[in-house]
MIDOSE-1310 file (N, C-alpha, C; in nm, 2 decimals, decimal comma, always signed):
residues 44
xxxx	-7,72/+17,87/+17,06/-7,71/+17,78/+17,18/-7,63/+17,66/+17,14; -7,56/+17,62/+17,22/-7,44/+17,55/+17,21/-7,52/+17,38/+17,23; -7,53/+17,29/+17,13/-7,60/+17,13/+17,16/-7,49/+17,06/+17,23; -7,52/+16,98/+17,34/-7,40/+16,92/+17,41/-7,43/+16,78/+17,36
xxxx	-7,33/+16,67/+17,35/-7,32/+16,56/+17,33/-7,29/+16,46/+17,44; -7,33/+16,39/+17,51/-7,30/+16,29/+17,58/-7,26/+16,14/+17,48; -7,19/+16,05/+17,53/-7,17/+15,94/+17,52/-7,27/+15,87/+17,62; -7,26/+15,73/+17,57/-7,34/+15,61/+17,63/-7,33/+15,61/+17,76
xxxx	-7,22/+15,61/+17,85/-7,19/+15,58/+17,99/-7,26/+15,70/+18,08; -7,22/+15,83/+17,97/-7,27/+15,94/+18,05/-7,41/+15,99/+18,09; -7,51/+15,92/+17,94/-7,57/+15,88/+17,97/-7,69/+15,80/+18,11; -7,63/+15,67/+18,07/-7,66/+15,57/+18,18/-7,60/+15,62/+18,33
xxxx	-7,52/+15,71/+18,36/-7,49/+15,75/+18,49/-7,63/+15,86/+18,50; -7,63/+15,95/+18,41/-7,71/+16,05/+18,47/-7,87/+16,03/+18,52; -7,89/+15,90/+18,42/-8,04/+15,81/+18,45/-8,03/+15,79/+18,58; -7,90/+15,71/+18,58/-7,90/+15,66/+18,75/-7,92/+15,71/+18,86
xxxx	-7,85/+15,86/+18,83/-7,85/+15,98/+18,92/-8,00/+15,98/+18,90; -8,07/+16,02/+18,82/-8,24/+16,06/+18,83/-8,33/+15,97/+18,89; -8,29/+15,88/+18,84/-8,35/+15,78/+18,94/-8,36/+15,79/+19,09; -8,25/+15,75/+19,13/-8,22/+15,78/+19,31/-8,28/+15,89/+19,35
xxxx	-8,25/+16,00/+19,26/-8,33/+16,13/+19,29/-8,50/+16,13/+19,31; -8,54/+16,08/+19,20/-8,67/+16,08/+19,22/-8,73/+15,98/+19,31; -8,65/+15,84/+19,32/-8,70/+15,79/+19,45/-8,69/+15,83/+19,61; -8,62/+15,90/+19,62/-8,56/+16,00/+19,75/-8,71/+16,08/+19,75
xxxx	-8,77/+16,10/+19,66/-8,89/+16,25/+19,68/-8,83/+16,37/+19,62; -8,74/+16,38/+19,53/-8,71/+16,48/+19,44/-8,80/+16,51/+19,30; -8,85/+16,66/+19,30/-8,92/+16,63/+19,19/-8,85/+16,64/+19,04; -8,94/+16,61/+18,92/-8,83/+16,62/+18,82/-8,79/+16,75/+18,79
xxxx	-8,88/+16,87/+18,79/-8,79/+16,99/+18,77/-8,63/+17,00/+18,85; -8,61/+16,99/+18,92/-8,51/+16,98/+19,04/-8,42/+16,91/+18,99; -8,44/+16,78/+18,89/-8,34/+16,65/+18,89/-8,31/+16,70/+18,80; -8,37/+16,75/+18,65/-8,27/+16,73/+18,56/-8,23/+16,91/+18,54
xxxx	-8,26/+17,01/+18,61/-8,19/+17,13/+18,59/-8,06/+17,10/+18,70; -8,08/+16,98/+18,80/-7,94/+16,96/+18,89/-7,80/+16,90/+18,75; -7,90/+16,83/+18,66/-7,84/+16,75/+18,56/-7,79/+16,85/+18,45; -7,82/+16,98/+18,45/-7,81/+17,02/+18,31/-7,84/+17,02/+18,20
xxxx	-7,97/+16,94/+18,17/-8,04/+16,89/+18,07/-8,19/+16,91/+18,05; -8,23/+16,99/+17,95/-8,34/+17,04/+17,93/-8,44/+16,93/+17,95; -8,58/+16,98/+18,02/-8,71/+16,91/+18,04/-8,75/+16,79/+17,87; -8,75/+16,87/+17,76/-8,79/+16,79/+17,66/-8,66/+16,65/+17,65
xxxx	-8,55/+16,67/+17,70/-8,45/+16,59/+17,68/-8,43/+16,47/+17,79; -8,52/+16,53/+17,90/-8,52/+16,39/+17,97/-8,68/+16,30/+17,94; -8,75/+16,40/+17,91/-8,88/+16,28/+17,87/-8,85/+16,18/+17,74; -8,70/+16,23/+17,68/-8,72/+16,20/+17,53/-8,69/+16,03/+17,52
């Protein structure tokens, strides 16, 4: 399996995105498989 790297900005965007999302009433399964990014990787 291929580990993907983000930079700092790409980071801070995709938070942002999660955020909005979960305030809207999205759950987090939903948010971060919309994001690409495994469950252990967004609690981390």
């Amino acid at each position: 399996m291929v580990r993907k790297r983000y930079n700092a900005e790409k980071i801070i965007g995709m938070l942002r995105e999660a955020e909005v999302a979960l305030a809207q009433g999205e759950t987090v399964g939903i948010v971060y498989r919309r994001l690409g990014v495994s469950e252990q990787s967004f609690y981390w």
